[in-house]
C-alpha positions as CSV (number, residue, x, y, z in Angstrom):
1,X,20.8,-5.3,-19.7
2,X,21.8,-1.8,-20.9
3,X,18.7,0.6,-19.8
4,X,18.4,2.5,-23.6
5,X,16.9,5.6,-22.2
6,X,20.3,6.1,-20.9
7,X,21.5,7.2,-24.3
8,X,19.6,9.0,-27.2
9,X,18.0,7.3,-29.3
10,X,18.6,5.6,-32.7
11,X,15.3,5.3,-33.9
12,X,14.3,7.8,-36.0
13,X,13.3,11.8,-34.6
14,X,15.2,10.1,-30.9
15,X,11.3,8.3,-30.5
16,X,12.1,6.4,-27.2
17,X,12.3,2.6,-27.7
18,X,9.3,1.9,-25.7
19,X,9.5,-1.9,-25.8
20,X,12.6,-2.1,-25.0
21,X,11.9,-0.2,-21.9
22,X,10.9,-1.9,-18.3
23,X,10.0,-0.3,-15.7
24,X,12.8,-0.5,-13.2
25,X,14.1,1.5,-16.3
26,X,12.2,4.5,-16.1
27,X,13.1,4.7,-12.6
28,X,16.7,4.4,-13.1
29,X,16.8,6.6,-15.7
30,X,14.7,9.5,-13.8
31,X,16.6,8.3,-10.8
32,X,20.0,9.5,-13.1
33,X,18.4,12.0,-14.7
34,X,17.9,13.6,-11.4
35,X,21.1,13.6,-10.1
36,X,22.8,14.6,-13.2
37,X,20.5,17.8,-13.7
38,X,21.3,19.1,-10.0
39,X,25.7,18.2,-10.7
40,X,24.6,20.4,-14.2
41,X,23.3,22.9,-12.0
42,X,25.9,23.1,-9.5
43,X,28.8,23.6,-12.3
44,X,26.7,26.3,-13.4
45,X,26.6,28.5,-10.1
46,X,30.1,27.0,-8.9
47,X,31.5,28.9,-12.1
48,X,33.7,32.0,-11.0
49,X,34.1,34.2,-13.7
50,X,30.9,36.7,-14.3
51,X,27.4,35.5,-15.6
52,X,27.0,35.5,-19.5
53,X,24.9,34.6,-21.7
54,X,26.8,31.5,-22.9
55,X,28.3,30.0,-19.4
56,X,24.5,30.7,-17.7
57,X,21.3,30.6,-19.9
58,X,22.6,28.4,-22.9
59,X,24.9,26.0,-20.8
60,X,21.2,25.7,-18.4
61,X,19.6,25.1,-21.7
62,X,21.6,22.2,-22.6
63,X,21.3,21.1,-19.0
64,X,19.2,18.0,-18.0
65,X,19.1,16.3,-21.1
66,X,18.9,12.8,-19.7
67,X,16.4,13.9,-17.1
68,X,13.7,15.4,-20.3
69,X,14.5,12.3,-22.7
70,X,13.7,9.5,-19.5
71,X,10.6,11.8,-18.4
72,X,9.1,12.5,-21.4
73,X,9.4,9.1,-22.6
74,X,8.1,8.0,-19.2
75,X,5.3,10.1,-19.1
76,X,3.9,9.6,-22.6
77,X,3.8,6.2,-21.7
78,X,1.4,6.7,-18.9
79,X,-0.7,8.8,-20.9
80,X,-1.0,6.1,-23.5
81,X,-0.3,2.5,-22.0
82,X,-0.3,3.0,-18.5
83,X,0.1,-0.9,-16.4
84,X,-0.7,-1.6,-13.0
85,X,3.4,-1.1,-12.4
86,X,3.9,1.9,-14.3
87,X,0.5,4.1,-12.2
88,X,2.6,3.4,-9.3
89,X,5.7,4.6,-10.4
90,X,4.4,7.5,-11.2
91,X,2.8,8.2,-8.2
92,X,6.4,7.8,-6.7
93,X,8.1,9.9,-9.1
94,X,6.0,12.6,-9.4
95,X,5.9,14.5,-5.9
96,X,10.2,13.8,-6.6
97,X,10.0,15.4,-10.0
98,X,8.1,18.7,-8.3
99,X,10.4,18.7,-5.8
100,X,13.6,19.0,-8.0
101,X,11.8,21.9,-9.8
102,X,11.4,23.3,-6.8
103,X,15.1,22.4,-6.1
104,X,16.4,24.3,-9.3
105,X,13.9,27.2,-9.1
106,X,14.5,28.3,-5.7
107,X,18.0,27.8,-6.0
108,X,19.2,31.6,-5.2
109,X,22.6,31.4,-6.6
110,X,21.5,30.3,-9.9
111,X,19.0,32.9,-9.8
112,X,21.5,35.7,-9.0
113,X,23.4,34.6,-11.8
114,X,20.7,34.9,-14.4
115,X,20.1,38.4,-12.7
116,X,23.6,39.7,-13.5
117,X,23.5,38.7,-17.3
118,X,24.0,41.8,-19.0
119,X,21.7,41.9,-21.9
120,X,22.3,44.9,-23.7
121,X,23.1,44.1,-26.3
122,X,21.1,40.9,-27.2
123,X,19.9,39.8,-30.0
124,X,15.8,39.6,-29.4
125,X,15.9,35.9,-28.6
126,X,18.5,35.7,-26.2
127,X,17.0,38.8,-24.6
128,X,13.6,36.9,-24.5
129,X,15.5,33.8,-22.6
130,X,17.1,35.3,-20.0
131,X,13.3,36.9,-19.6
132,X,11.6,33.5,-19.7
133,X,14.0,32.6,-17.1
134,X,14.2,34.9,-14.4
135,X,9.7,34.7,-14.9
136,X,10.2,31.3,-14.4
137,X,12.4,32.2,-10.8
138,X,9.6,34.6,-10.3
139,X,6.9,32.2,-10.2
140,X,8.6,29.7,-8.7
141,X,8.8,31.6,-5.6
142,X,12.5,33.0,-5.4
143,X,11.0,36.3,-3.9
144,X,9.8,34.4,-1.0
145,X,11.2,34.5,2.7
146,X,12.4,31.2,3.9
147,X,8.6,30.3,5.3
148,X,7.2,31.4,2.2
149,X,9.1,28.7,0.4
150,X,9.0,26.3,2.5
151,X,5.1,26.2,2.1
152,X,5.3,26.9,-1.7
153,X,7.3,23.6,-1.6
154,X,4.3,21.8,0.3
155,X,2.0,22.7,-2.2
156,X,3.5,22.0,-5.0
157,X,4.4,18.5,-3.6
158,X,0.4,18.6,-3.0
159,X,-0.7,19.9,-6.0
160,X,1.7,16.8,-8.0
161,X,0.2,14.0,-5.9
162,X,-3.0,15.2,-6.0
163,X,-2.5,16.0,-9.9
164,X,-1.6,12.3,-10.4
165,X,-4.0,10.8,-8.5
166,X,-6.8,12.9,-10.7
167,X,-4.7,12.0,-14.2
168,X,-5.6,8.1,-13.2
169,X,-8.8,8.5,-12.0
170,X,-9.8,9.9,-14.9
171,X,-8.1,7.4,-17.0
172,X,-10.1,4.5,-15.2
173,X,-13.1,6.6,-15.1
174,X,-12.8,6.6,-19.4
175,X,-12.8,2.2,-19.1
176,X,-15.4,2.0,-17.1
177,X,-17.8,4.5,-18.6
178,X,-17.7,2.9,-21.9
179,X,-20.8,1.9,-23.0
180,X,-21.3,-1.7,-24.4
181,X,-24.0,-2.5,-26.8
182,X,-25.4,-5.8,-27.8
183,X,-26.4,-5.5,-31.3
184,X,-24.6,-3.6,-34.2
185,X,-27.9,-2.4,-35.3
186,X,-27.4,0.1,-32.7
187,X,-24.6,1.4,-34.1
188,X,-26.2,2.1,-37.3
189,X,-24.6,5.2,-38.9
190,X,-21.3,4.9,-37.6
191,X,-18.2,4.1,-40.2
192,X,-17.5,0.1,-40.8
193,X,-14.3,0.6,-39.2
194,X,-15.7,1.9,-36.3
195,X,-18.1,-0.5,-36.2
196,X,-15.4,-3.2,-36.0
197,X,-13.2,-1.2,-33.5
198,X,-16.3,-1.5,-31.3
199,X,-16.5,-5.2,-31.9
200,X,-12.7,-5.4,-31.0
201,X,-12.6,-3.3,-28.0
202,X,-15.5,-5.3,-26.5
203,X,-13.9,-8.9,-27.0
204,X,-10.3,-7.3,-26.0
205,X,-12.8,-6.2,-22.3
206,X,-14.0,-9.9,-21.8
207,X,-17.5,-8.6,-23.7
208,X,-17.1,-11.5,-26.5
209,X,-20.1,-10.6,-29.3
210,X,-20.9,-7.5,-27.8
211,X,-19.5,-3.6,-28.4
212,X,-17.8,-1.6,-26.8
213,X,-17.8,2.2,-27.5
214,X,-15.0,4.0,-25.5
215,X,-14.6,7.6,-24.3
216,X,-12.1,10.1,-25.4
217,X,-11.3,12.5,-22.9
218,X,-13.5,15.4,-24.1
219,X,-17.1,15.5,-22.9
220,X,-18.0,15.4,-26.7
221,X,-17.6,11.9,-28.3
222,X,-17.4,11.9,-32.3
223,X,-20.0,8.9,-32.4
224,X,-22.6,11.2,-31.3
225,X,-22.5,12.7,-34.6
226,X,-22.8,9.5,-36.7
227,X,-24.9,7.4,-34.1
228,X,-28.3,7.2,-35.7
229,X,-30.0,5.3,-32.4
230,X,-31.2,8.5,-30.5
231,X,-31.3,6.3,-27.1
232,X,-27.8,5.3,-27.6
233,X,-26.5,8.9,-28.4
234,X,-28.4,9.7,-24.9
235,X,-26.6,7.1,-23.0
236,X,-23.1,7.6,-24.8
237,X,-23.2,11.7,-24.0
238,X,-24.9,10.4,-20.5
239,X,-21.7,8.4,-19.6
240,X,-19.2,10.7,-20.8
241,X,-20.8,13.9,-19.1
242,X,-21.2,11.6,-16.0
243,X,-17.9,10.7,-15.1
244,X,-15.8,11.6,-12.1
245,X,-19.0,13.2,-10.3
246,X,-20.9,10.1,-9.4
247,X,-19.9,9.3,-6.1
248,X,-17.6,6.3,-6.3
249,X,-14.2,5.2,-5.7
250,X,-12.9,7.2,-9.7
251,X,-15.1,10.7,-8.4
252,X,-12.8,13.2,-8.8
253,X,-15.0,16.2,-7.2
254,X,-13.2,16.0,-3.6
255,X,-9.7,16.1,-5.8
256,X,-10.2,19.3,-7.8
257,X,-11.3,21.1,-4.9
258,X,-8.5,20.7,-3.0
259,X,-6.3,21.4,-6.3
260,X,-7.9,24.5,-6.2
261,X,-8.1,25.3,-3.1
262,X,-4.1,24.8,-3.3
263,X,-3.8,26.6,-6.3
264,X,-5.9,29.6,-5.1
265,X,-3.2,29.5,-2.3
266,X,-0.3,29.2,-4.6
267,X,-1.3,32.4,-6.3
268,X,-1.9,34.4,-3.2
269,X,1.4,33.9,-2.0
270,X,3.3,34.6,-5.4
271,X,1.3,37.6,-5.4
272,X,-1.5,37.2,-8.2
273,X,-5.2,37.5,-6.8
274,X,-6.3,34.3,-8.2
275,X,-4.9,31.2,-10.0
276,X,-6.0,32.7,-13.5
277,X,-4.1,35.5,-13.2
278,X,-0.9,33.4,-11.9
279,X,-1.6,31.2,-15.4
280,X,-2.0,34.1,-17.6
281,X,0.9,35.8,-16.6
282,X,3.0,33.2,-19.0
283,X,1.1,33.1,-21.7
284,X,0.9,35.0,-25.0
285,X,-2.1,38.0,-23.8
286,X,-0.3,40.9,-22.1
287,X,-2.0,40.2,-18.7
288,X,-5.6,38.6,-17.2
289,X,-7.8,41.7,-17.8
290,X,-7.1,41.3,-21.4
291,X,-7.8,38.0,-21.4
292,X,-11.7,38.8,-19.7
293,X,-11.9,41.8,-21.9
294,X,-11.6,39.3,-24.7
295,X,-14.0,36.6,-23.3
296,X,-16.6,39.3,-22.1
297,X,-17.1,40.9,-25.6
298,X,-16.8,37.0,-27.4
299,X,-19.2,35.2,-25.1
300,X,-22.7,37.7,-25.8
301,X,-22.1,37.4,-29.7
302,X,-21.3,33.3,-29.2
303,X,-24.4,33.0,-27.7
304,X,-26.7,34.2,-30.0
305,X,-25.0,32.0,-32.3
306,X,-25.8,29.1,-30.6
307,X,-29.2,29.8,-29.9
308,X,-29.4,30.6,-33.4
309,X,-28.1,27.2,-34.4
310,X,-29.6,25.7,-31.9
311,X,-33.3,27.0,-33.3
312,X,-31.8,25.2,-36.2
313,X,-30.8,22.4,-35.3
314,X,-34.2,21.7,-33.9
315,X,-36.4,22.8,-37.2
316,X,-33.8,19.9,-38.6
317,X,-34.9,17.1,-35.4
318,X,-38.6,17.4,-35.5
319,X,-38.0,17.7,-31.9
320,X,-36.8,19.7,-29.0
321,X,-33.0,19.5,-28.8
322,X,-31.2,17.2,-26.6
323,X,-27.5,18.4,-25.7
324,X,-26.6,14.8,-26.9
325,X,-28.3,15.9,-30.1
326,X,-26.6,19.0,-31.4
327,X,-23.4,16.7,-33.2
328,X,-25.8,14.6,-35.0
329,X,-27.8,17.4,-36.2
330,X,-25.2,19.8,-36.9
331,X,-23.4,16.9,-39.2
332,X,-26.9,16.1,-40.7
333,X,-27.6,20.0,-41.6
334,X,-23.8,20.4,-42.9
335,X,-24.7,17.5,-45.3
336,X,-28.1,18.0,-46.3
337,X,-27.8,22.1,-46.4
338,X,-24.2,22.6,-47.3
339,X,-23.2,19.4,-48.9
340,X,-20.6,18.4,-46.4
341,X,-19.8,14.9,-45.1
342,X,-17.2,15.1,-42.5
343,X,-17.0,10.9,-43.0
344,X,-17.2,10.8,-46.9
345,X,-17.6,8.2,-48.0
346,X,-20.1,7.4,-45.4
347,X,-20.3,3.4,-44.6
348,X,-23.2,2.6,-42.4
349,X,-22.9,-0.1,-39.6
350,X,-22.8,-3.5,-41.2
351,X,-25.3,-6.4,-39.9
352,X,-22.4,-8.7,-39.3
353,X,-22.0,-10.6,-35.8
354,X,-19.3,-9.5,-33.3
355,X,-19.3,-13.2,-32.4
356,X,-16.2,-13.6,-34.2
357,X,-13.8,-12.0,-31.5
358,X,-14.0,-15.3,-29.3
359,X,-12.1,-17.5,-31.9
């Protein structure tokens, strides 16, 4: 069978054909991808007339085509539907996909070649590439000694495995942290759609007649706003807030310190006092000390806006304020007060029976 990701897409925007797809696919399609990139690469530094601007940066550009269309297919999958089959392939593939980074980034020819483009000259976006790039050999390490890069090459190949094994952690943390419910009455407030989601995502779980509220990956679920049952907004926030760190075989606490510890190290050796700086140091504020100047003078003045809010928020309760209170409230002041309903038209929980997802 002809593997599609081989060839762009028909469908429409290039969307990958994702059922069309098998595993062994992805894999051979990475696996191509891979070598292809590195033969693109090679004709690039095996050229022998001088660096320009067209025979360098844009023929790198259009370099590794294959390789971005079978990963980012690949890898949207695991974020999405993720099977048994597909966790372990990228476990494989993902220390390999570091190391070809590594491969193309620490490749010193290519880099003296984007060094010697002469960019006088340039219109402001070709100017900006060839600066993107040679940033990009810059924190990849190509200042390095031999040593040096040799250990940047372990921790990256750390920081991908370990990065994995966190990204599917997580994931299975989210499925079993969902809370099921045995009544829809305890769902009162939340949309009818929701309501029957719930009911779906409970029989689709082996829960037949029961609910099922699942987690998004933000601490702050949307169904705390709606969910009238003050218990069941507790245990909701109380099972989102509480995952990773509980001790068992999905705690991710022993992972992100060893990613940081790693990291920490990574920016050390490239130079940068800590890993903020390192991240920074691509993005769109000039530098990290702007970036604290920023969050020093925001955070006082956020603050007293949420204790202000929060003072609020509780005049609204009746009560002292929960943290798995503040959505509900806030929705119920913005309706009450301000005459905004973020679900308008509200439908409240309907008494039906979930029974029906067993037939």
């Amino acid at each position: 069978m002809t593997n599609p990701l081989l060839a762009p897409s028909p469908l429409p925007h290039g969307l990958p054909p994702f059922e069309g797809v098998t595993t062994e696919q992805y894999r051979e399609a990475i696996d191509k991808g891979l070598s292809s990139h590195l033969v693109e690469i090679q004709a690039i530094t095996g050229n022998a007339e001088p660096a320009t601007f067209e025979n360098t940066a844009l023929t790198m550009e259009r370099s590794g085509q294959l390789l971005n269309r079978a990963a980012a297919a690949f890898f949207t999958l695991v974020s999405a539907d993720a099977s048994t089959g597909i966790r372990e392939l990228e476990t494989e593939l993902s220390p390999r996909l570091s190391a070809h980074q590594d491969e193309v980034y620490l490749n010193r020819d290519l880099y003296e070649r984007f060094a010697a483009i002469d960019t006088a000259g340039f219109d402001p976006e070709s100017a900006r590439l060839v600066e993107e790039y040679l940033k990009e050999f810059g924190q990849s390490g190509i200042q390095l000694d031999a040593p040096g890069q040799e250990r940047l090459r372990g921790i990256n190949a750390g920081l991908a495995r370990l990065g994995t094994e966190f990204g599917q952690r997580v994931k299975e943390g989210m499925k079993s942290a969902a809370l099921v419910l045995e009544d829809a009455g305890d769902l009162a407030g939340l949309p009818a759609d929701d309501v029957a989601t719930a009911a779906e995502a409970a029989c689709a779980a082996g829960h037949d007649g029961k609910y099922l509220l699942t987690l998004i990956q933000p601490g702050n679920q949307p169904a705390l706003a709606a969910l009238e049952n003050r218990d069941v907004r507790r245990r909701l926030f109380e099972a989102s807030v509480a995952r990773g760190s509980d001790g068992g075989s999905l705690d991710v606490l022993d992972l992100a310190r060893e990613m940081a510890g790693l990291r920490a190290e990574k920016a050390r050796l490239l130079g940068f006092t800590n890993y903020a700086e390192l991240v920074a140091d691509r993005q769109t504020a000039p530098d990290f000390e702007t970036v604290q100047t920023m969050l020093s003078r925001m955070a006082p003045a956020a603050l007293r806006n949420a204790d202000t809010e929060a003072a609020a928020l509780a005049e609204a309760a009746g009560h002292p304020l929960e943290a798995w209170d503040w959505a509900y409230y806030s929705a119920k002041v913005r309706r009450e007060k301000y005459d905004v309903d973020e679900q308008c038209p509200r439908r409240s929980a309907p008494s039906y029976s979930a029974s029906w997802c067993s037939t």
